[in-house]
C-alpha positions in Angstrom: -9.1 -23.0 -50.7 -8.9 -27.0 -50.5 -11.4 -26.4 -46.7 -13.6 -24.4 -48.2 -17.1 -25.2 -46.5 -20.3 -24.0 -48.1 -22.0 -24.0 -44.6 -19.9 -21.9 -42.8 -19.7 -19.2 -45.8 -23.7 -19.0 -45.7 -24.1 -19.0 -41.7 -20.7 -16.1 -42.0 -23.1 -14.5 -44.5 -26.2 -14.4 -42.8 -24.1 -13.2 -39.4 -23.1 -10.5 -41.0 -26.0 -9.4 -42.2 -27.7 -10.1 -39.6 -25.3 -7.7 -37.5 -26.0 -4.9 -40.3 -29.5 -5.0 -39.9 -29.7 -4.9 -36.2 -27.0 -2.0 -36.3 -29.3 0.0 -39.0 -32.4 -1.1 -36.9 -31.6 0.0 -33.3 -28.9 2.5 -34.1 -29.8 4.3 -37.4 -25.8 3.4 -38.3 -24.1 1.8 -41.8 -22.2 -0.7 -40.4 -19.0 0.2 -42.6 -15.8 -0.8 -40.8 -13.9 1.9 -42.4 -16.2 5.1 -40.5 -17.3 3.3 -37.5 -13.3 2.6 -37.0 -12.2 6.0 -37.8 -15.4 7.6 -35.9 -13.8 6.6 -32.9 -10.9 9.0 -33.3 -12.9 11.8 -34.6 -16.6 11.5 -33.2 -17.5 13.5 -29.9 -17.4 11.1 -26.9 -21.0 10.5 -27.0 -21.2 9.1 -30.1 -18.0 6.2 -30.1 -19.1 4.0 -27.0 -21.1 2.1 -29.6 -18.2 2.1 -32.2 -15.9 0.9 -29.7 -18.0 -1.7 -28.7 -18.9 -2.8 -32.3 -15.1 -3.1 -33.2 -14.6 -4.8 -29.8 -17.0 -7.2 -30.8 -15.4 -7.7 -34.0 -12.2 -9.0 -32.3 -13.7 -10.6 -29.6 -15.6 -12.8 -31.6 -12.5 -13.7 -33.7 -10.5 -14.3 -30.8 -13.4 -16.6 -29.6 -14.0 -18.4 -32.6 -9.9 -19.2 -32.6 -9.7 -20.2 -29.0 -13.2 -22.4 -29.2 -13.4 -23.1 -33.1 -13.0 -26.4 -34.9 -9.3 -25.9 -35.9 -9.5 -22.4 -35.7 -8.0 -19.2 -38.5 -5.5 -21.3 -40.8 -2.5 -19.6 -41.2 -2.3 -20.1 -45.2 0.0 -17.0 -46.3 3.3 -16.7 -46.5 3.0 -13.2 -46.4 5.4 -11.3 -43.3 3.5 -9.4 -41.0 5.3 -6.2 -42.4 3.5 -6.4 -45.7 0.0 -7.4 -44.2 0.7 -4.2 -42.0 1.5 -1.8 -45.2 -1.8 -3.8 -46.8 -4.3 -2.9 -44.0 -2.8 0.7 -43.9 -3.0 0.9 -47.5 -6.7 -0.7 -47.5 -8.0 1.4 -44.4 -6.5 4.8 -46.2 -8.1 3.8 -49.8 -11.4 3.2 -47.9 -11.5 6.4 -46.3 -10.4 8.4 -49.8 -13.3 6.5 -51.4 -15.7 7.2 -49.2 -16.3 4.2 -48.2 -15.3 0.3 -47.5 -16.1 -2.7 -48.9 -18.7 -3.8 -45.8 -20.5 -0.5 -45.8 -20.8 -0.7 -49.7 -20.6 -4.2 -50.1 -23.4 -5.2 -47.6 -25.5 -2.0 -46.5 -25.2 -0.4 -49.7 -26.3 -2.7 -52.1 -28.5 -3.9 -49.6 -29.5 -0.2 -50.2 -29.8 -0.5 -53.8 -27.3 2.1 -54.0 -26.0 2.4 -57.7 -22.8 4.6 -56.5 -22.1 1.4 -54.2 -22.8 -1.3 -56.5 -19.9 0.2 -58.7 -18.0 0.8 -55.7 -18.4 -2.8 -55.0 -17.4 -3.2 -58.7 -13.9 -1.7 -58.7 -13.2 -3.2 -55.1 -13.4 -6.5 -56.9 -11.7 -6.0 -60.1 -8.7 -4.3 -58.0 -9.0 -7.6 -56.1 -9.2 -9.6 -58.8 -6.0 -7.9 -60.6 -3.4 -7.5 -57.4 -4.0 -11.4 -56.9 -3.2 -12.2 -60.4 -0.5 -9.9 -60.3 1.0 -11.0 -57.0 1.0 -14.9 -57.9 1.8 -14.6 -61.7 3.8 -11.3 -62.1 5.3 -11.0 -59.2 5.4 -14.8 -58.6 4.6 -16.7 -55.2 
């Protein structure tokens, strides 16, 4: 983290928010990743032009903000893209067996006041918090 940038987290922040609110506003949705992802595969066909479009933008704007950004996505990992594959698999089944991800509880359900996803929230963190210690100072790298 030695380009950390206040600014950029807040105006991140305040994006993302922003995007929940508008999603809850003129769509009635939660805008967690995890079910508007999988809703594509499972929703009926009038219900995932919105999904596909959200996750669209998703990319899109990443893709954008590489191309266009000030120095664009660091690549700071030493990771192989094997193991960030297994990671996201591994992430995007844990999300769906919990019932939820860390955007939908994270942002729209605290935002909620929701005391099932402030612990939610909880655990994500502290599993967080332990796999990087244990990666780095365990396992060592």
């Amino acid at each position: 983290m030695e380009n950390f940038t206040p600014v950029s987290a807040l105006i991140g922040g305040a994006l993302i928010g922003l995007s929940a609110t508008l999603l809850l506003l003129f769509n009635g949705r939660v805008a967690g990743i995890s079910g508007i992802l999988s809703g594509i595969f499972v929703q009926p066909a009038g219900d995932r032009l919105w999904r596909l479009m959200f996750v669209v933008g998703m990319i899109a704007s990443g893709a954008l903000y590489q191309f266009f950004g000030p120095g664009g996505f660091e690549n700071s990992t030493e990771v192989s893209l094997l193991v960030l594959i297994i990671g996201a698999f591994l992430v995007g089944f844990g999300a769906r067996m919990g019932g939820g991800c860390t955007s939908g509880h994270g942002v729209c359900g605290i935002g909620f006041i929701s005391l099932r996803s402030i612990v939610a929230t909880c655990v994500f963190m502290l599993a967080g918090f332990v796999t990087v210690y244990i990666m780095r100072h365990v396992v060592g790298g």
